[in-house]
C-alpha positions in Angstrom: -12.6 17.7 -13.2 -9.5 16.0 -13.5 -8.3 15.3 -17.2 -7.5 11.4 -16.4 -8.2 8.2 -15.0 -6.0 5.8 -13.0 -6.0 2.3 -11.6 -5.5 2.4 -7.8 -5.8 -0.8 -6.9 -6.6 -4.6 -8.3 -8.3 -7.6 -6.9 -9.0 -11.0 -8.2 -11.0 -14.3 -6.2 -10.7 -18.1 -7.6 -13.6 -20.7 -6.4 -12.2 -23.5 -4.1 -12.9 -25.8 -6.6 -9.7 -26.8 -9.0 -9.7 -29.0 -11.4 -6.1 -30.1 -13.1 -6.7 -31.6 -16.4 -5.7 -34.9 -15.5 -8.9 -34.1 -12.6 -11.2 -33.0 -15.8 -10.4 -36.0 -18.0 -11.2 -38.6 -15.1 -14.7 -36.8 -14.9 -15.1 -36.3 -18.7 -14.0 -40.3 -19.1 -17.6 -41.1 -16.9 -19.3 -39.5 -19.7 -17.5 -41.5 -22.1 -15.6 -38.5 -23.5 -11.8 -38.9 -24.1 -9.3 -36.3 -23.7 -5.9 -35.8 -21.7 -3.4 -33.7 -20.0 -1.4 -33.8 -22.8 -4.1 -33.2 -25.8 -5.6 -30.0 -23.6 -1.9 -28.6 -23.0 -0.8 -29.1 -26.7 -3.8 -27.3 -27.9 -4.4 -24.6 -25.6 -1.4 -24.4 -22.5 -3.7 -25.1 -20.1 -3.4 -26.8 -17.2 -6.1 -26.3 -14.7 -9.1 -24.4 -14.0 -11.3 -23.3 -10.7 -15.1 -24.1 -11.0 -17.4 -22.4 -8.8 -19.9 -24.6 -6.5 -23.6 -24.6 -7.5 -24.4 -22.2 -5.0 -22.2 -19.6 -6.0 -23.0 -16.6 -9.0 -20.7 -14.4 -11.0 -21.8 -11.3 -7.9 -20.2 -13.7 -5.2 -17.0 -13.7 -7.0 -17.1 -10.4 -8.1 -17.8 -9.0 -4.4 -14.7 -10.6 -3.6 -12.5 -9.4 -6.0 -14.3 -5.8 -6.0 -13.2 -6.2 -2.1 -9.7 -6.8 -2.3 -9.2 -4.0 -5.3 -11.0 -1.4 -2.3 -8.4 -2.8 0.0 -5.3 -2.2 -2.2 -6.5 1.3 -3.0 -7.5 2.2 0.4 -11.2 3.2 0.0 -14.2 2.2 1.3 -17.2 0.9 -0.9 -19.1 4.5 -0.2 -16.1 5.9 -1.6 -17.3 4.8 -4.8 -19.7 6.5 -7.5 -19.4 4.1 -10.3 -19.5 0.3 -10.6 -19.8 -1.7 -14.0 -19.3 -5.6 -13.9 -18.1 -7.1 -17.1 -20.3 -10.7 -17.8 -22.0 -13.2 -19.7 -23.1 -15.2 -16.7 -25.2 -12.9 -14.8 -26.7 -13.8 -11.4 -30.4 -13.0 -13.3 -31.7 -11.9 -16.1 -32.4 -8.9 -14.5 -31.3 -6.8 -12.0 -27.6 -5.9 -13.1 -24.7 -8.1 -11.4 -23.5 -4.5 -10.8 -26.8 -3.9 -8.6 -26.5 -7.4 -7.0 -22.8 -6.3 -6.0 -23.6 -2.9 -5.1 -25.4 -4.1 -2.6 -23.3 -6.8 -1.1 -20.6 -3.8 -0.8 -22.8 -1.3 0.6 -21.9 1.3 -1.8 -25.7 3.1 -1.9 -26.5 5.1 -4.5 -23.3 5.1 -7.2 -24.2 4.4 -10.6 -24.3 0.5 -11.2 -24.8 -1.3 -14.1 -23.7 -4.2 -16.6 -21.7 -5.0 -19.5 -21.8 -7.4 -21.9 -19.0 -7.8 -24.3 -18.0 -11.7 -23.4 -14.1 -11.6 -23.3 -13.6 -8.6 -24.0 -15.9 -7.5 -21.6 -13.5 -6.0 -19.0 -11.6 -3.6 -22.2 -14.8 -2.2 -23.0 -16.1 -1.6 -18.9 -12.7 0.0 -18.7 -13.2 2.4 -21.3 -17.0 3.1 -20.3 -15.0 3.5 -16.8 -12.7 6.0 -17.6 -14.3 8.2 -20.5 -17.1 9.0 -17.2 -14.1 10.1 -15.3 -12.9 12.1 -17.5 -16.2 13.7 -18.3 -16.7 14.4 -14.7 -19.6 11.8 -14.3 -17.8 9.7 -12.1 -14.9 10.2 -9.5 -13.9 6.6 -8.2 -15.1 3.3 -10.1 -14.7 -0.2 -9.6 -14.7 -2.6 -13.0 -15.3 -5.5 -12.4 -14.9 -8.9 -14.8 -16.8 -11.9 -13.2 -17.9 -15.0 -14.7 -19.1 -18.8 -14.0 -18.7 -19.9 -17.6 -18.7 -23.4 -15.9 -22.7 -23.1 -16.2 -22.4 -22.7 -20.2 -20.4 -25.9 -20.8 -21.7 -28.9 -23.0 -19.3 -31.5 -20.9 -19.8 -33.8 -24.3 -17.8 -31.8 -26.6 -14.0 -32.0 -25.5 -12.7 -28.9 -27.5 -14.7 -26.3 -25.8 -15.8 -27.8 -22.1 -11.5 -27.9 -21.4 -11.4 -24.5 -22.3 -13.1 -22.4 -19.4 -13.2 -21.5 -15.6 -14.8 -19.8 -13.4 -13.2 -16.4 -11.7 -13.3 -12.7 -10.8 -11.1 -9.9 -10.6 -11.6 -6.0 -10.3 -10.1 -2.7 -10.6 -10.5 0.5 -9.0 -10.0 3.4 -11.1 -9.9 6.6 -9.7 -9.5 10.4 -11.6 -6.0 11.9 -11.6 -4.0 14.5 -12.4 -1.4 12.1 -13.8 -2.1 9.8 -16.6 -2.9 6.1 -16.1 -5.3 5.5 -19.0 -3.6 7.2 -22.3 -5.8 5.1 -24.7 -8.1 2.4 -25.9 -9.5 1.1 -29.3 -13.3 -1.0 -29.0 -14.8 -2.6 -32.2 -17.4 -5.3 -32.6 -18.5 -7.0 -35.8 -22.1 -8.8 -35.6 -21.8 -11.0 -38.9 -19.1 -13.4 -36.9 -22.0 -13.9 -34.4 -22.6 -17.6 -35.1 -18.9 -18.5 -34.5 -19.0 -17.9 -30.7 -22.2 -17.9 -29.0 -24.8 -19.4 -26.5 -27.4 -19.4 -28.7 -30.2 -20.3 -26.2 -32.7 -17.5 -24.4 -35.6 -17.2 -21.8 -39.2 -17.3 -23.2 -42.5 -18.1 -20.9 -40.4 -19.6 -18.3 -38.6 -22.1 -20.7 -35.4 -22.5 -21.8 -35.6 -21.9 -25.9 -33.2 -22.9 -28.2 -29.0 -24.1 -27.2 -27.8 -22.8 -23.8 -24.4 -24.2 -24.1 -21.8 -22.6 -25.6 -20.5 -23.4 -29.4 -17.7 -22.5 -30.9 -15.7 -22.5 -34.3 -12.1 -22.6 -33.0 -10.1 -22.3 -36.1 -12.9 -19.4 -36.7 -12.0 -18.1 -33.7 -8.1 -18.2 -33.9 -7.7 -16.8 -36.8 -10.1 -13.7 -36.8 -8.7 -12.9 -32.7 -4.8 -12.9 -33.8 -5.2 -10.6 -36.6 -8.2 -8.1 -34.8 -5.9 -7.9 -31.6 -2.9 -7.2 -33.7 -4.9 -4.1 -35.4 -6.2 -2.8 -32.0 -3.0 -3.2 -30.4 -1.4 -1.2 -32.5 -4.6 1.7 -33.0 -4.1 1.9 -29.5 -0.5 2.6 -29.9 -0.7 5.2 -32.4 -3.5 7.0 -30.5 -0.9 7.4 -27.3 1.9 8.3 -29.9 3.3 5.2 -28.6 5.9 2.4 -30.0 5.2 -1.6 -28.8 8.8 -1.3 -28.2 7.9 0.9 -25.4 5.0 -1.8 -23.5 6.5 -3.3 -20.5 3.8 -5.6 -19.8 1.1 -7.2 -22.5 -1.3 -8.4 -20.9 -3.9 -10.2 -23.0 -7.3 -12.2 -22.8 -6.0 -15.5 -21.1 -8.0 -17.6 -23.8 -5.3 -19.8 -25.8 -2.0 -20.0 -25.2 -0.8 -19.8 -29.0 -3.1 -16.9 -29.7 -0.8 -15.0 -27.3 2.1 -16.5 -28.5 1.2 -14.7 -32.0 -0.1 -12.1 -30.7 3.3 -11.2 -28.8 5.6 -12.0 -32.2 2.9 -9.7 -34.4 4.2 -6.8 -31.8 8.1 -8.1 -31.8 7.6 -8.6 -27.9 9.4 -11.9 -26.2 7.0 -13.9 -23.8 8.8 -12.7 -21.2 6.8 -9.3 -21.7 3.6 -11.1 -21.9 1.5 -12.2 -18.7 0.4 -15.7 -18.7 -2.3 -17.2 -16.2 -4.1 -19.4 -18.7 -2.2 -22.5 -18.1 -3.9 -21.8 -14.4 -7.0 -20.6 -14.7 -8.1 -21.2 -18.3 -10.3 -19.0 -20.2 -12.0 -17.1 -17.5 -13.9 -14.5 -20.3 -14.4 -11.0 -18.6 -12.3 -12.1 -15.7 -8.9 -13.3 -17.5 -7.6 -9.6 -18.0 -8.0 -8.2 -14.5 -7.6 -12.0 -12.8 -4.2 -12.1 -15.2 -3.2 -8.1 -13.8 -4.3 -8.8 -10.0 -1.6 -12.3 -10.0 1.0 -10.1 -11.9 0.9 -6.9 -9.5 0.6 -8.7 -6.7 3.6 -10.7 -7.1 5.8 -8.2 -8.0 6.0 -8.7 -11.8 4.4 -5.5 -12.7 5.5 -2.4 -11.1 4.0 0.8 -10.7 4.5 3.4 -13.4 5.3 0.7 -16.2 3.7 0.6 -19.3 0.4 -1.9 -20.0 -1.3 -3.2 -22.9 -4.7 -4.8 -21.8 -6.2 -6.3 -25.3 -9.0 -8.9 -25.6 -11.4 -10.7 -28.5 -15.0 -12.3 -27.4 -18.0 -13.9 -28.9 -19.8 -10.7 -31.0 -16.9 -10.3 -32.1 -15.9 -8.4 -30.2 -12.7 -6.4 -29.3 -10.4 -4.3 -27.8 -7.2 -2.7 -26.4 -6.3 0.3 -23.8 -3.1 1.5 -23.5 -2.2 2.2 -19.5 0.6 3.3 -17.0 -0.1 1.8 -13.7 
């Protein structure tokens, strides 16, 4: 049993689809809503998003991403004995997105199943990840973060329906004698339930209740700065680690000023911090390992530097590990 867990290799997949803002507020204006390039980037950095066609789930976006992370590690999909898939959009209600991948991969017989944690999602499948490896229940995982939040927008309300994309990315994590994963820090708090949900459900074949998503953003903003702040710096402590010492925060891509304070709470300059929101929006489960993929792939991040992941969702939910690639 090897006392660690390490991330071998990343993926990520965007659908075809992209929609610049300018792009959004030309289809939003049919509906009679009215917003602009320059109201969406003033509140939130964003620029564009990718939407996925109506043909296409959370496990064909996933398989892609799960495929390239194999790739970069250099394993095949029977390689692998674990696979979790972070969502809130699964392809049913049930099986797992995990199974529905699993399948696609042809990786027979590994443990497989979902988690559902909305944007923080892909924190708390990494930890699930690697506290298996380390307990000897699993050898070589792939977390996956996959989501078309597309499908949960109300295209009539202009401060939440500018907000999200659709995405995937993946990691494989394998057990090491070396550390990669030196800590993490998960909460949750039900009684903020109401200010981020989709508060609609399945019931005799119906639809009941809202199935778009609703949102209190000042809610939001202010609860997220301060409970990523705390778990930033849990995570820290736990390692025996300084936040002068992360070379690379890379946080839920969900609004760019919540990563702007985020960033000045832990006296790191933006130039430390790994930005894809203004590209992709808020992808949920996908942001942190879509955000990780861009940034390893292009050089940015290099192996053996230090990482902190962190990310807030609807719950509330959050979290942070503590990593050296």
């Amino acid at each position: 049993m090897s006392p660690y867990s390490r991330i071998t290799g990343t993926g990520s997949f965007l659908p075809e689809r992209r929609l610049t803002n300018a792009d959004l507020a030309a289809e939003l204006a049919a509906s009679g809503v009215v917003t602009s390039d320059d109201w969406i980037v003033e509140r939130t950095g964003i620029r564009a998003r990718h939407f996925a066609a109506p043909s296409v789930c959370s496990s064909d976006l996933g398989f892609e991403a799960a495929r390239k992370a194999l790739q970069a590690a250099n394993l095949q999909a029977q390689d692998i004995d674990l696979i979790i898939v972070a969502t809130s959009t699964p392809d049913m209600v049930f099986p797992s997105t995990a199974c529905i991948v699993q399948n696609r991969l042809g990786a027979h017989g590994s443990a497989a199943f979902d988690v559902q944690a909305v944007c923080s999602g892909f924190i708390y499948a990494l930890t699930v990840a690697d506290a298996m490896i380390k307990t000897g229940a699993a050898s070589k995982a792939l977390v996956i973060g996959a989501e078309v939040f597309s499908r949960l927008l109300d295209f009539k309300d202009r401060t939440t329906c500018v907000l999200f994309g659709d995405g995937a990315g993946a990691v494989v994590l394998e057990a090491s004698d070396t550390p990669g994963i030196l800590a993490s820090d998960l909460h949750a708090d039900g009684k903020h339930v109401g200010i981020l949900c989709v508060p609609g459900h399945v019931s005799g074949g119906k639809v009941l209740g809202d199935p778009v998503l609703k949102m209190d953003g000042k809610a939001v903003f202010k609860l997220a700065v301060g409970v990523l702040d705390e778990a930033a710096r849990a995570t820290l402590a736990k390692a025996g680690k300084v936040a002068a010492d992360i070379d690379w925060l890379v946080p839920h891509q969900a609004n760019i000023r919540i990563m702007h304070s985020a960033a000045k709470k832990l006296k790191l300059p933006m130039d430390k911090v790994v930005v894809t929101v203004d590209q992709h929006g808020n992808t949920s489960a996908a942001s942190i390992p879509l955000a990780l993929d861009g940034a390893v792939r292009s050089g940015k991040i290099k192996p053996g530097q230090l990482l902190m992941l962190e990310g807030v969702g609807g719950g509330f939910t959050w979290g942070a590990v503590l990593l050296h690639l």
